[in-house]
KOLVEXDREN-732656 format. One record per atom (N, C-alpha, C, O): residue in three letters; x, y, z. Coordinates in steps of 0.05 Angstrom, whole numbers, plus 5000, padded with zeros to 4 digits. Each point is the difference from the previous one (the first is absolute). Example, Ala and Ser with C-alpha at 12.3 -4.5 7.8 and 13.67 -1.06 7.14 Angstrom:
// KOLVEXDREN-732656
ALA526448865156/ALA498250245000/ALA501850245000/ALA502150005013/SER497250214973/SER501650245001/SER498550225014/SER501050225004/
END
This chain:
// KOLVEXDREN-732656
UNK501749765000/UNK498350245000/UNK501850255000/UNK501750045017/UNK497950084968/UNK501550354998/UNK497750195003/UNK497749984991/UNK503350225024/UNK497750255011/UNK502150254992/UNK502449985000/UNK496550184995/UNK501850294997/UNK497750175025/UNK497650015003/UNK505050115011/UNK499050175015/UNK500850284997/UNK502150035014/UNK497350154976/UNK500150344997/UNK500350105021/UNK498549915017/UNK503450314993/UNK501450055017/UNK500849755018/UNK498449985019/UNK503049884981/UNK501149835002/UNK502250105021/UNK500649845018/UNK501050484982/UNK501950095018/UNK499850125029/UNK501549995020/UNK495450184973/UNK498150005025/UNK500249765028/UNK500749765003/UNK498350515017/UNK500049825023/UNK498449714999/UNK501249794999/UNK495950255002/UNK498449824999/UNK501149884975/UNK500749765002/UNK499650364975/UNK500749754967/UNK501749805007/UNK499549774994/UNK503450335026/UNK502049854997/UNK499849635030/UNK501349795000/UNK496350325019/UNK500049885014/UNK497849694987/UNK500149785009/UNK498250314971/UNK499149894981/UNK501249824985/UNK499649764996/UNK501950424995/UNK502649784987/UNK500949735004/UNK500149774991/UNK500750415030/UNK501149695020/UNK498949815010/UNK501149805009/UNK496550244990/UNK498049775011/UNK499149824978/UNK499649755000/UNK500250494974/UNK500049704975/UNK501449875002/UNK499649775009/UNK503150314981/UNK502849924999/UNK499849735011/UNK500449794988/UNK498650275054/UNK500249785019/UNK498649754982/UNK500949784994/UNK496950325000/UNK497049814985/UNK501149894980/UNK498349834993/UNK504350154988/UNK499949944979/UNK499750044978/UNK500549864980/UNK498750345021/UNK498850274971/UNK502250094992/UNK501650045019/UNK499350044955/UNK502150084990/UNK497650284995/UNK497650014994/UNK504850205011/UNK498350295000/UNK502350154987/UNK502449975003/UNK495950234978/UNK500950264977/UNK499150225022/UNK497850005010/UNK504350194996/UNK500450245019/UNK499250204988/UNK500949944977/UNK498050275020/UNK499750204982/UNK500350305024/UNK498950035022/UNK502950134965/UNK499550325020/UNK502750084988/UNK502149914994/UNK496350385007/UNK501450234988/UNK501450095022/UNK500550244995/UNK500449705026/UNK501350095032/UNK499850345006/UNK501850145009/UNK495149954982/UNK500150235016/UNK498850075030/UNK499650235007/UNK499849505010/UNK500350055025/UNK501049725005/UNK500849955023/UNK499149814957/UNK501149745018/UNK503250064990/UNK501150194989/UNK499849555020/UNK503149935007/UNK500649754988/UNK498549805003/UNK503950204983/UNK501449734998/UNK500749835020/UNK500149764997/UNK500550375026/UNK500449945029/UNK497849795008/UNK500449765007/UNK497750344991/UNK497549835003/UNK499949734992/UNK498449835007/UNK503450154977/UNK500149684971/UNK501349875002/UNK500349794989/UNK501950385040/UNK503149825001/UNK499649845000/UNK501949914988/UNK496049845018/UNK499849714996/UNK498949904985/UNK500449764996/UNK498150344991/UNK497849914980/UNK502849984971/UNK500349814984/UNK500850385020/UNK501650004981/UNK502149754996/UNK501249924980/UNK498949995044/UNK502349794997/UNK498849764995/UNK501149805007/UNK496650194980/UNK497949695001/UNK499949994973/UNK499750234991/UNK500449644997/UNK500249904966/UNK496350034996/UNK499149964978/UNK499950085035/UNK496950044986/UNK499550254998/UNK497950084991/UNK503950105018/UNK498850275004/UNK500350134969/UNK501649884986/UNK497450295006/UNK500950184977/UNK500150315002/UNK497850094994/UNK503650075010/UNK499150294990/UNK500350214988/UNK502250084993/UNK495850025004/UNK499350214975/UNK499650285009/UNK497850045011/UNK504050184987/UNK500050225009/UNK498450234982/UNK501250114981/UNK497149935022/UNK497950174980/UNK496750135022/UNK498949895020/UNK500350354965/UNK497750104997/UNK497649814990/UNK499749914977/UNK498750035048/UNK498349834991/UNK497850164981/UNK498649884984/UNK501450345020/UNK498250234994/UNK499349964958/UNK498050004985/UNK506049975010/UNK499950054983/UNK500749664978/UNK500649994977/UNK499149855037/UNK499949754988/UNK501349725027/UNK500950055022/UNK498749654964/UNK500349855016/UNK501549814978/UNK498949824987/UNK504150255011/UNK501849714983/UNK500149765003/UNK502049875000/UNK494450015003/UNK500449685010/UNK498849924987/UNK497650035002/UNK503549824977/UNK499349884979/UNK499349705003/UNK498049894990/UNK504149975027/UNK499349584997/UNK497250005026/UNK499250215011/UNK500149654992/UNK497949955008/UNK499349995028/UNK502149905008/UNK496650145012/UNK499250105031/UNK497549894993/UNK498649984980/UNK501449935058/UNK497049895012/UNK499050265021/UNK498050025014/UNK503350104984/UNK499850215030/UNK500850304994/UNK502350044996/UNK495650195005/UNK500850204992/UNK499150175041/UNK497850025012/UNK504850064997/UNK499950175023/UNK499550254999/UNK502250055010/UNK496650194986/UNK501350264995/UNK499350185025/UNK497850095006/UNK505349945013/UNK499550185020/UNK502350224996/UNK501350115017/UNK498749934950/UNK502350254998/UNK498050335007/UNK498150084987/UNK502850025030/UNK499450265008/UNK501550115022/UNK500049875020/UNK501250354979/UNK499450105026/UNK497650025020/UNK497750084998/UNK503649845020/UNK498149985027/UNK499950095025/UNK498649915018/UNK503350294984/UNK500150245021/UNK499450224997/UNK500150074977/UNK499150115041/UNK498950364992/UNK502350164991/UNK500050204986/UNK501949685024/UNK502450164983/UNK501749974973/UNK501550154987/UNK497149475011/UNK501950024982/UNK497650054961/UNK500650044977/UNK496149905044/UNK498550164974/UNK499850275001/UNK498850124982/UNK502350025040/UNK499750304986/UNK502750014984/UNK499950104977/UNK501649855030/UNK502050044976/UNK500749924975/UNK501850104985/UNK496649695010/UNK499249804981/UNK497150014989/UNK499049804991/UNK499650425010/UNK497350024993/UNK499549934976/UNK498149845003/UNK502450174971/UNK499549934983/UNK500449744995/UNK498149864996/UNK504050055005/UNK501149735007/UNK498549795012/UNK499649774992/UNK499550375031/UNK498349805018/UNK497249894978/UNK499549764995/UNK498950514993/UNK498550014982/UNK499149754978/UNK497949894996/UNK505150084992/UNK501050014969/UNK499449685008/UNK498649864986/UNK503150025045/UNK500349705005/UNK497349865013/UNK499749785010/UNK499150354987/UNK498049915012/UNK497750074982/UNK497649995008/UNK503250084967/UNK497550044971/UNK501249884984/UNK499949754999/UNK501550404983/UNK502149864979/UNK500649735012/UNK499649804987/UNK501650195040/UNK501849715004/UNK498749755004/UNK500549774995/UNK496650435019/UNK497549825003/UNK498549824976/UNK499049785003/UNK501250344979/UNK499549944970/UNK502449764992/UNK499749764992/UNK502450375012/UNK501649784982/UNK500849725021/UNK501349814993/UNK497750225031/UNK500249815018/UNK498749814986/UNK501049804990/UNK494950325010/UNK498349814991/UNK500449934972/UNK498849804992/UNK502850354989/UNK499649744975/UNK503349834999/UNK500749864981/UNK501550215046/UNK501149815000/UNK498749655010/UNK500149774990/UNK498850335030/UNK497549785007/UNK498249854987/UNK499649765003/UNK498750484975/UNK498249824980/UNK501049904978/UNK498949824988/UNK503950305002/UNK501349884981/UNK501449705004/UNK500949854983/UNK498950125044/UNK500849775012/UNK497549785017/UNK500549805013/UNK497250324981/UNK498249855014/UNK500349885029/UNK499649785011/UNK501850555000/UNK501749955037/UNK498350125019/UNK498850184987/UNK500249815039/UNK498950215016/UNK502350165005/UNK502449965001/UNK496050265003/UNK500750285003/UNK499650105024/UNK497850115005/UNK505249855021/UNK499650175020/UNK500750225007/UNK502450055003/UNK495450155003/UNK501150295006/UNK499250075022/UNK497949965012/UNK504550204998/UNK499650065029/UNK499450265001/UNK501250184989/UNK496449855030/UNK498750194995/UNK499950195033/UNK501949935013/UNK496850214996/UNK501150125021/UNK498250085015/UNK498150064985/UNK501249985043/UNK497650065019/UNK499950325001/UNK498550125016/UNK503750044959/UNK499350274998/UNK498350044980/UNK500050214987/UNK498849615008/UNK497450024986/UNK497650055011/UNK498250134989/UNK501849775032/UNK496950115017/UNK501050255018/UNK498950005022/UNK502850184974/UNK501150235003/UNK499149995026/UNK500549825015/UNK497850474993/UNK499750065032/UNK497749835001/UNK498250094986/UNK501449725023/UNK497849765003/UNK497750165017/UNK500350145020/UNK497449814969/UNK497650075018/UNK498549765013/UNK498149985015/UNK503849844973/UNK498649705008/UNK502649895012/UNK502250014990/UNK496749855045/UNK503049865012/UNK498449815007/UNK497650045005/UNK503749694995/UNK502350014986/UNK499449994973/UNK497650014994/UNK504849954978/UNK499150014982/UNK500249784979/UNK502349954991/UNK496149955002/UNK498549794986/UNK500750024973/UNK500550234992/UNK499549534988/UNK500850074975/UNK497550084983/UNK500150134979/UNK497649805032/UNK498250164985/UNK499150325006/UNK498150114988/UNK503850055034/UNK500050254998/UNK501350124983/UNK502349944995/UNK496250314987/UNK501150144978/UNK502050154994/UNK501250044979/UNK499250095057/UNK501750154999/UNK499150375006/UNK498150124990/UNK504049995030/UNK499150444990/UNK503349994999/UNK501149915020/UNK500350164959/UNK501150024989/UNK500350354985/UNK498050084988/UNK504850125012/UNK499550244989/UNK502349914978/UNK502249905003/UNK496050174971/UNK501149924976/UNK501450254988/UNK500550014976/UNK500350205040/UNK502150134991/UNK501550075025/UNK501450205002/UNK498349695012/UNK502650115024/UNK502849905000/UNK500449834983/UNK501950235035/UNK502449925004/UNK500449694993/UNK502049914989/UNK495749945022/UNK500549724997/UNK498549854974/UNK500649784991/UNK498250345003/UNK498449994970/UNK501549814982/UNK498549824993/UNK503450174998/UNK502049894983/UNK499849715018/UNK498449834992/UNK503050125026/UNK499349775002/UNK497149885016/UNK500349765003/UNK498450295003/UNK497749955014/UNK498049914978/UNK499149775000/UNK500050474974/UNK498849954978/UNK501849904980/UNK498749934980/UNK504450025017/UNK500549794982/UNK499349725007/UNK499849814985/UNK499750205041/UNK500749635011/UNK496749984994/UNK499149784994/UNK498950465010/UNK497349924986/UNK499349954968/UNK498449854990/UNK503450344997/UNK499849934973/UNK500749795001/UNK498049865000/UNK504849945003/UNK500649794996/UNK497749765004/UNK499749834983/UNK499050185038/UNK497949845012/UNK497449964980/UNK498549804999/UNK501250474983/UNK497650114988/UNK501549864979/UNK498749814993/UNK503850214991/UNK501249874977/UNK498749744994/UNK498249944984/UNK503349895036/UNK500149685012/UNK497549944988/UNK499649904978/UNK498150235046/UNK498249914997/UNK497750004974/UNK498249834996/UNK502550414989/UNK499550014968/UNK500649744983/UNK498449884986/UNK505050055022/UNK501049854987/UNK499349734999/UNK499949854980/UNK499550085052/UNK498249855004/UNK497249874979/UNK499449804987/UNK499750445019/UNK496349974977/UNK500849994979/UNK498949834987/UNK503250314999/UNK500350054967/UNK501649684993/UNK499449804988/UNK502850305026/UNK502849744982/UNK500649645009/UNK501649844991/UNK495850145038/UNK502149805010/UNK500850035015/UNK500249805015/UNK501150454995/UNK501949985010/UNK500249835030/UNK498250105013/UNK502749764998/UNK500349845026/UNK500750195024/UNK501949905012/UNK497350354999/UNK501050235015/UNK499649935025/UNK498149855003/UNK503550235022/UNK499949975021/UNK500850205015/UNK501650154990/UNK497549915038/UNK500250345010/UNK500749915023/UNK498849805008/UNK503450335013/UNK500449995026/UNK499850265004/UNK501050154983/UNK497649955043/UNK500550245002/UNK502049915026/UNK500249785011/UNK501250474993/UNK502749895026/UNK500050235015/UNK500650234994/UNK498449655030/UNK500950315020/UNK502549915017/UNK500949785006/UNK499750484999/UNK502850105018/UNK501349685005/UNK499349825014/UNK503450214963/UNK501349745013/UNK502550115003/UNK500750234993/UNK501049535021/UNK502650185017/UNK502349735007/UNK498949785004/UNK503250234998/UNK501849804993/UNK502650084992/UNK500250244993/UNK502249585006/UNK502450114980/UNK500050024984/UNK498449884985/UNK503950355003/UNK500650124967/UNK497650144999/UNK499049974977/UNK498950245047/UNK499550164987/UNK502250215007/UNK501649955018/UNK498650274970/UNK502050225001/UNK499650295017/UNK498450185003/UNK503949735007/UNK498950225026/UNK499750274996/UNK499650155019/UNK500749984949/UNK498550284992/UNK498749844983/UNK501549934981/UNK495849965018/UNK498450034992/UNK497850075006/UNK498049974986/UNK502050185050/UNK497850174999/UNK496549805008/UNK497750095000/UNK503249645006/UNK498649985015/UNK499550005031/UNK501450165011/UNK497049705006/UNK500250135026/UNK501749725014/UNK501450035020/UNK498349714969/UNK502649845014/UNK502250064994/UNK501550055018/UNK499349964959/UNK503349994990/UNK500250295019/UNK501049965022/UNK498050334971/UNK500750215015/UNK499749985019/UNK502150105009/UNK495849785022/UNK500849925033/UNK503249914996/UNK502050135005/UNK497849594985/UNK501949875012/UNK502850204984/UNK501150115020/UNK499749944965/UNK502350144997/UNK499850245008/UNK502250104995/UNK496050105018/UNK500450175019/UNK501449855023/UNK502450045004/UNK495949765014/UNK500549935017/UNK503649985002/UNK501450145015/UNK499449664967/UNK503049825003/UNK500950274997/UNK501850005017/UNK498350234974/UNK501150225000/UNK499450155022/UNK501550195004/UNK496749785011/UNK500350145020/UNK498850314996/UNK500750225010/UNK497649704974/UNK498650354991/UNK497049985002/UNK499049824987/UNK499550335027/UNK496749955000/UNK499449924976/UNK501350034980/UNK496449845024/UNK498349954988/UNK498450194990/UNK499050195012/UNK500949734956/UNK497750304994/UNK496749825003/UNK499249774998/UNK499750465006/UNK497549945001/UNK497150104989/UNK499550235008/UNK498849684978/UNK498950174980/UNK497550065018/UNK499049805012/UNK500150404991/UNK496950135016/UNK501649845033/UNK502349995006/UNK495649935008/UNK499349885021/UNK500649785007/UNK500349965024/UNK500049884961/UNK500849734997/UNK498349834998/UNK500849774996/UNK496150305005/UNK498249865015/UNK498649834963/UNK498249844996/UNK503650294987/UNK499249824972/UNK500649795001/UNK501849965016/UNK497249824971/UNK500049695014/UNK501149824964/UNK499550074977/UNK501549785032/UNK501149854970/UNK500049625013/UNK500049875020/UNK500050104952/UNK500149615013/UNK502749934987/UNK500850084979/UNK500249785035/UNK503549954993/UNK499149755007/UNK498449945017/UNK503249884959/UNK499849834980/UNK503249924993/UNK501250104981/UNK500049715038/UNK502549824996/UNK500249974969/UNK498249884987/UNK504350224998/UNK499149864982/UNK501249704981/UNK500049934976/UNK500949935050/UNK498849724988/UNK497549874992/UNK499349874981/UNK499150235047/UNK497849904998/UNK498550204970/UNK498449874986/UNK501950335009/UNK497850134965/UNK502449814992/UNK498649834988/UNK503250115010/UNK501049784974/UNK498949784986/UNK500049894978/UNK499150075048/UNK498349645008/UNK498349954992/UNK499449794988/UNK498350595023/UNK497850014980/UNK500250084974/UNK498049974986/UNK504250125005/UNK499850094967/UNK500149784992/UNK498149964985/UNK504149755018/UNK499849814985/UNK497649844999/UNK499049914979/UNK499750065056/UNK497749874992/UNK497650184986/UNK498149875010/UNK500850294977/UNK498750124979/UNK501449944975/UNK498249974983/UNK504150005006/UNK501350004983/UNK499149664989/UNK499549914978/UNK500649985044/UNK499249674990/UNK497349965003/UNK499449854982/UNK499450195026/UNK496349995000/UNK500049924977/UNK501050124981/UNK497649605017/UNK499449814972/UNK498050204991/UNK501550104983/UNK496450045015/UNK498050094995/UNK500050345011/UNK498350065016/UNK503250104978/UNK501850275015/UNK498450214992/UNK498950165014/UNK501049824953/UNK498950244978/UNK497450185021/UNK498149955014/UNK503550294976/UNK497750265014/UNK500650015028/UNK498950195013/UNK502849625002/UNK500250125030/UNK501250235015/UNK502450045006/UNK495950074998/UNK501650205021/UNK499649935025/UNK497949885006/UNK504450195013/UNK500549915030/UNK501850165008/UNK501750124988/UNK497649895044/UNK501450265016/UNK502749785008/UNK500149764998/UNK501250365007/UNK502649805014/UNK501550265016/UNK501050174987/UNK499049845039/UNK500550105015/UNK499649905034/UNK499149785004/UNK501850395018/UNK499849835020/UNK497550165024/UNK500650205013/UNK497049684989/UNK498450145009/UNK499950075029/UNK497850045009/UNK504249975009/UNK501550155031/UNK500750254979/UNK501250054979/UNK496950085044/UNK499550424985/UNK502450105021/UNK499849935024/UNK501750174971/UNK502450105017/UNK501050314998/UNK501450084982/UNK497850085041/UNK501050314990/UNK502850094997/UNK502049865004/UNK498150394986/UNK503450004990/UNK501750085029/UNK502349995007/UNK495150105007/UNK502550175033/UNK499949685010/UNK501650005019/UNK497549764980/UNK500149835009/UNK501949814989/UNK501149825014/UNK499550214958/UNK502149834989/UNK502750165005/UNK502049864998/UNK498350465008/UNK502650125011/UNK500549915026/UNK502350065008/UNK496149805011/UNK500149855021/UNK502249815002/UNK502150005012/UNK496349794966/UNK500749744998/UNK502749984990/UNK501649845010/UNK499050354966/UNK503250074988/UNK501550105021/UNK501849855008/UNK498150425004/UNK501850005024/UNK500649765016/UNK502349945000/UNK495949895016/UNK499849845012/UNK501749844990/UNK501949975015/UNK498549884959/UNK500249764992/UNK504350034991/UNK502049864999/UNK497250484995/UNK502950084989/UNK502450105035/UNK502450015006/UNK495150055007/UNK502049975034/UNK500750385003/UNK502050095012/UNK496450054977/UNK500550244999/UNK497850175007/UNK498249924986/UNK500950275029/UNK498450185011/UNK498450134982/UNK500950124981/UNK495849885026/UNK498450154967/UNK501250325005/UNK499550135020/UNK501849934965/UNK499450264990/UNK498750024971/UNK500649894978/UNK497450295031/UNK498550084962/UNK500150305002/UNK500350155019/UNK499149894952/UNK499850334987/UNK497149964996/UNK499349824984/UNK498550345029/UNK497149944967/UNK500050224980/UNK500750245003/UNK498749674982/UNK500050104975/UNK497450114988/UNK498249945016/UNK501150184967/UNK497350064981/UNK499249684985/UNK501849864990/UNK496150065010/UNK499249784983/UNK500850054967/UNK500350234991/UNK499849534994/UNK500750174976/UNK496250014983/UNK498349845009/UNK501150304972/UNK498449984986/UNK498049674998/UNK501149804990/UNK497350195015/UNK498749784992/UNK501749745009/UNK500649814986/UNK499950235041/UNK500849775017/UNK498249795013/UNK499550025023/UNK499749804965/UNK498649865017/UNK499450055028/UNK501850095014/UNK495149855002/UNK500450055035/UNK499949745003/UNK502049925011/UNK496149874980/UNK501049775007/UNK499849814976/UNK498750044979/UNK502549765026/UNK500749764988/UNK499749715006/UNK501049975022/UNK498249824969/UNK499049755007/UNK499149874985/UNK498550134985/UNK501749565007/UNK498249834977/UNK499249815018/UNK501149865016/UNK496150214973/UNK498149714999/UNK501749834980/UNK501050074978/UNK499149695034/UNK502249744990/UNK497949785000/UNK500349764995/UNK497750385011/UNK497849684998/UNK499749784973/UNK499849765003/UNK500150394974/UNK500749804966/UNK502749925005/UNK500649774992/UNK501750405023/UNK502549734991/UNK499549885025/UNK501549814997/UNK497650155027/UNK500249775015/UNK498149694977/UNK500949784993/UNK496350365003/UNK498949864992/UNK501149874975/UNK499949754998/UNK501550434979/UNK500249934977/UNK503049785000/UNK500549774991/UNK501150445023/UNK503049895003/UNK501349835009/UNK502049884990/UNK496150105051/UNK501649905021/UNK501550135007/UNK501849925015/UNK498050364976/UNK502750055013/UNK499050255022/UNK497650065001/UNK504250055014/UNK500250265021/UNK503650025002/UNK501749834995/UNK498550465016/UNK502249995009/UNK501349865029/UNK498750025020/UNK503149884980/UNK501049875029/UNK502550235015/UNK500050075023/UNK501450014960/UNK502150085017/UNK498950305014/UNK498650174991/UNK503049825040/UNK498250235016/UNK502150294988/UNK502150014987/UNK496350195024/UNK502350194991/UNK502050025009/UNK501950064986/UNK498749885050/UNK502650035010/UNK501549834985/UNK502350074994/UNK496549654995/UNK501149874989/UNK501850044973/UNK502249924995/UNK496050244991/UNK500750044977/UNK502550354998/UNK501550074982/UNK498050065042/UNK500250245001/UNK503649935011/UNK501850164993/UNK498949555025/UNK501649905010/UNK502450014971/UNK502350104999/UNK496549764984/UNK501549854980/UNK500950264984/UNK502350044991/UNK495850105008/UNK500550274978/UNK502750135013/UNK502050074988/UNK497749945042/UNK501250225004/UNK503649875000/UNK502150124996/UNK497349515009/UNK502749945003/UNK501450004967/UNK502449974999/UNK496250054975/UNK500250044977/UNK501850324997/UNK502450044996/UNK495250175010/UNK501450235002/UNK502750045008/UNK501750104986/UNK498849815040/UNK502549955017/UNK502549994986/UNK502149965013/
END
C-alpha cells in the first residue's frame, strides 16, 4: 500500500508519517517547507519506503505511479504563521484542495483532509457537534484560514456528489506534542518555551478562554482510523480531546510540570479569538472506537522533555 501525505514536514504530517511507515505503508512526502522541517523526517528519511517531494501543493502534485491513500494536511496552522502566509494559506487549501482530489479520483483513492475546529469559529453551540454550521467572520484576521479550511470542506464535498470522489473530513482541535515549533505562536509551544526560559508567560485577555488539548498521538490514531473505514466516503468527524481546559489553567500546569514559578503578562485578546472550545466526539466514539487516552500532564510531560 502507498499513501502520499501533503505536508508531510509539518508537525502533525510528520508524526503521521511515521506511524505509516510503522504499519507498513510505503509513503510519498509532499511539502514545500514553509513552516515544516526536514528535521521532522530525520527518520522517515532513513527508511527505504519513504519518498520526498519538495513542492507547492497549491501549484501541482508530481505523483504520477499509483497510490491507495491521498492525506492532505498541507497548510499552515498557526495565527502566526497564516497571517504571514495569507494568501498561501488560501491558495493550499483551494487550488491544493483541488489537485489533492483529482490526485485521489485519478487514482480511485480516499481522500483525507484535515480540516479544523476553526470552522465553527466563535461557537454558539457547546459543545460542538459536527452537524453545527458554524459563526464564523469571513473577512477578519483569521479569515484565510478559518474560511479556507471551509472552502476545502465545501470543495470535497462537491466532489463528492459530482466525481466520486471518496472524501473524508477530520476536523482537529488544539493538538500539542513534539516538533511543534516554539515561534509558532501557539499557546503550548509558547507556555512551555517561555517557561524553560524563564520569562512570563504571555497571556491573551483573562485566561478564562478554554481550549481542548489533544495529545497528538492519540488525533494520529484517529486520523488513521477514518482513513481506513471500509465504507468512509462523506465522513466528517471531530477528533479532538473533549476535557475543556482554560489557558490561566494550562499556565498552571506548564510552570508546575517545567519546576518554575507562574509568572504571566496579560495581554489584549487577538481579533476573533475563540472564548471557548470543545468537541462533541460522540460519531468517532461510535463510528471509530476511538477517544483520546493520554492525560495532559501526560502529554504536556513528554512535550516539554522534547523541547528540553
Amino acid at each position: 500500500m502507498t499513501a502520499v501525505v501533503l505536508g508531510a514536514a509539518g508537525f502533525i504530517g510528520s508524526h503521521l508519517v511515521d506511524r505509516l511507515l510503522r504499519d507498513g505503508t510505503a509513503v510519498i512526502g509532499v511539502d514545500n517547507l514553509c513552516t515544516g522541517s526536514l528535521e521532522n523526517l530525520a527518520g522517515a528519511r532513513r527508511n527505504a519506503a519513504f519518498r520526498f517531494i519538495e513542492v507547492d501543493v497549491a501549484q501541482g502534485i508530481p505523483v504520477d505511479e499509483p497510490v491507495d491513500l491521498v492525506l492532505h494536511l498541507a497548510s499552515p496552522a498557526s495565527p502566526f504563521d497564516y497571517a504571514r502566509l495569507a494568501r498561501e494559506t488560501l491558495a493550499v487549501n483551494s487550488l491544493g484542495t483541488d489537485r489533492a482530489c483529482d490526485l485521489a479520483v485519478r487514482n480511485e483513492a480516499p481522500l483525507l483532509f484535515a480540516s479544523t475546529s476553526e470552522i465553527y469559529g466563535e461557537p454558539l453551540v457547546h459543545p460542538q457537534p459536527e452537524t453545527y454550521f458554524g459563526n464564523v467572520n469571513p473577512i477578519g484576521p483569521r479569515a484565510c484560514y478559518d474560511e479556507g479550511k471551509r472552502f476545502a470542506e465545501a470543495l470535497i464535498a462537491t466532489r463528492v456528489r459530482t466525481d466520486g470522489l471518496d472524501g473524508r473530513i477530520v476536523r482537529i482541535f488544539n493538538t500539542y506534542g513534539p516538533r511543534m515549533r516554539p515561534d509558532d505562536g501557539r499557546v503550548v509551544p509558547g507556555f512551555i518555551g517561555a517557561a524553560l526560559r524563564g520569562e512570563p508567560l504571555t497571556i491573551f485577555g483573562d485566561g478564562t478562554q478554554t481550549r481542548s488539548f489533544c495529545y497528538v498521538d492519540d488525533l494520529v490514531e484517529g486520523i488513521v482510523r477514518v482513513a481506513r473505514l471500509v465504507s468512509g466516503t462523506g465522513t466528517v468527524v471531530n477528533l479532538g480531546n473533549p476535557v475543556e481546559t482554560s489557558v490561566a489553567e494550562l499556565a498552571e500546569i506548564v510552570c508546575e510540570l517545567t519546576g518554575v514559578p507562574l509568572r504571566a503578562v496579560n495581554t489584549p485578546r487577538p481579533p476573533d479569538d475563540p472564548t471557548r472550545r470543545r468537541p462533541d466526539i460522540t460519531l468517532a466514539q461510535r463510528l471509530l472506537g476511538w477517544e483520546p487516552h493520554v492525560a495532559l500532564r501526560d502529554g504536556l510531560a513528554a512535550t516539554i522533555a522534547a523541547f528540553r
